[in-house]
C-alpha positions, 0 to 999 in steps of 0.5 A: 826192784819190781819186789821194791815197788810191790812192797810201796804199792801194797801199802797205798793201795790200802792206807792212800788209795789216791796216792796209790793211782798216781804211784802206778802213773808215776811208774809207767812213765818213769818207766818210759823214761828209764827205757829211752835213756838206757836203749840210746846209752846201750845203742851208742856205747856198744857202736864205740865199743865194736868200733874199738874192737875193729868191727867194720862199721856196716856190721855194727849197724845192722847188728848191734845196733838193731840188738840194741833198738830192740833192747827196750822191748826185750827187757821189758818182756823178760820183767813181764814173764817175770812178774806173771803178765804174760799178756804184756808180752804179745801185745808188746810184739804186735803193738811195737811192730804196728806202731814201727809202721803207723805212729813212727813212719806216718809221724816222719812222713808228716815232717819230710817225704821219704823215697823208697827207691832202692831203700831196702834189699827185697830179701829184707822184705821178704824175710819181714813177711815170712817173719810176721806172716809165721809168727801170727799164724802159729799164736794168733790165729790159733786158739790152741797155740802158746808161744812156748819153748818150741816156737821160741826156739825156732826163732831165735834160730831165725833170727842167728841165722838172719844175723849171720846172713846179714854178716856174710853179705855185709863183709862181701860188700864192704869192699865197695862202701864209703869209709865213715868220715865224722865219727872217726875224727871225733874224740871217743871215749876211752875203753873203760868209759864204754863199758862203764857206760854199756853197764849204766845203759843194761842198768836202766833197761832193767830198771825202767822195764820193771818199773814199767811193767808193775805200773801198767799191770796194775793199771791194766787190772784196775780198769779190769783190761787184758794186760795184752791191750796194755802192751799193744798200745801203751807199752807198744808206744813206750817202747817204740821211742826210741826208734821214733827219736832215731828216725827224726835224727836220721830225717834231719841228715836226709837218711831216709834208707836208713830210716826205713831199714830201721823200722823193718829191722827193727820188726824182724828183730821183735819178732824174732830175738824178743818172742824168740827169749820170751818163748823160751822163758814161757810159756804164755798164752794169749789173754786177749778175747780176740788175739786175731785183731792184734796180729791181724793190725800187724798183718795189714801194716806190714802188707801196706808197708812191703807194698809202699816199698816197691820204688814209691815216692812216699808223702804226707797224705801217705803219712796221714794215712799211716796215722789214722789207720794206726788210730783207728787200729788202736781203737778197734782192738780197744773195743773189742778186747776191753 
């Protein structure tokens, strides 16, 4: 497809020039488009489809589900490393994870305050810290380093055994959670639509990530911007819809520790299961002026967050505060790296 768009654009860029730009706009917000509609197909059709096998309904949430969550972001690096724009991959990593934190959960703090009372295990933060911490140290701040074969392979390591131990204390508690009710008495589709429709979503993940990532490449090249700011602000933003649309829904059913295990699952599972395939497909290295700004942004929302997350009642002016220092973020890395 990515072929397909080159070929179109080729020719307009130098008969229509004009037509040319608005071609690169319309893809990156087809792209955007396509993304949403295809993790949300993904996200849903796998749930029913686990449930149909008899997964218990606790391990598909903190699975498949997050697999799922983190879909739009892996295919649109794989399409990146793809199409020779590495840059897009890093900055997608950081910029998502600092957008989980800043722009969705400073978002949802605006609609409903959120207690983080017995929220989310410690273990998850911890294992979120030593995710973010180790993941900048060994390619933000160091000038020499590249997210390669090795790194990629020690995270995709991380992220089976997070998995794994997610699975094994899920199955040892099971025994002492509620029985889902609602979902359960709903008629569900039969096994043949499901994997119809798991096939669809897989469809428009690709379809968006490559309709995305030439849109902005090239948008990122006219401006004559590293693709790595691209992916740490717009791509970050476009890929991270999902989760913004799951976590108003989840507001609206006041389940706010779900919302919260949503946003840090979600991080973990950028950093490991995303960098961890794009790292065995590279490898790629920064090509951004200033990388430390990045990871240092992603440092810094992670710390805030782990730090609000000790039992805090958290309100509107924390969302604000979440907003205009994902703003002023943004801005920072903009000027420094443009």
């Amino acid at each position: 497809m990515y072929e397909l768009f080159d070929i179109l654009g080729s020719y307009l860029e130098e008969f229509l020039f004009p037509c040319f730009i608005a071609f690169l706009l319309g893809s990156t917000v087809l792209g955007f488009f396509l993304l949403t509609k295809g993790g949300d197909l993904l996200s849903d059709y796998c749930s029913i489809f686990a449930e149909k096998l008899g997964v218990p309904p606790v391990i598909i949430g903190l699975t498949i589900v997050s697999v799922a969550t983190s879909a739009p972001e892996l295919f649109t690096s794989i399409a990146a490393i793809n199409s020779s724009a590495g840059g897009l991959v890093l900055g997608n990593i950081t910029g998502s994870n600092v957008a989980n934190i800043g722009l969705i959960l400073g978002i949802s703090l605006l609609i409903k305050p959120i207690s983080t009372h017995n929220a989310v295990a410690p273990q998850q933060l911890i294992i979120l810290a030593v995710a973010t911490f180790g993941f900048s140290c060994a390619i933000g701040f160091n000038q020499n380093s590249e997210l390669g074969m090795l790194t990629g392979l020690l995270l995709i390591l991380f992220i089976i055994s997070y998995l794994l131990g997610l699975c094994i204390t899920s199955l040892k508690k099971r025994s002492q959670l509620p029985a889902s009710i609602g979902d359960s008495e709903k008629e569900r589709p039969s096994l043949f639509i499901v994997i119809i429709m798991i096939f669809v979503g897989g469809i428009l993940l690709w379809m968006g990530s490559e309709s995305l990532v030439y849109g902005s490449k090239n948008l990122a090249e006219l401006a004559n911007v590293p693709s790595e700011l691209i992916g740490f602000t717009l791509i970050a933003i476009g890929t991270s819809l999902p989760e913004l649309a799951a976590s108003i829904s989840l507001l609206k059913k006041d389940e706010t520790q779900m919302l919260l295990g949503n946003i840090i699952g979600s991080n973990i599972f950028n950093i490991g299961l995303v960098g961890g395939v794009a790292g065995i497909l590279g490898p790629i290295e920064s090509e951004s002026p200033y990388p430390w700004i990045d990871h240092s942004s992603m440092i810094i929302f992670t710390l805030i967050l782990i730090f609000w997350m000790r039992g805090k009642n958290l309100s509107f002016k924390n969302g604000l505060i979440l907003l205009v220092l994902y703003f002023f973020a943004s801005l920072t890395t903009w000027v420094a790296n443009s």
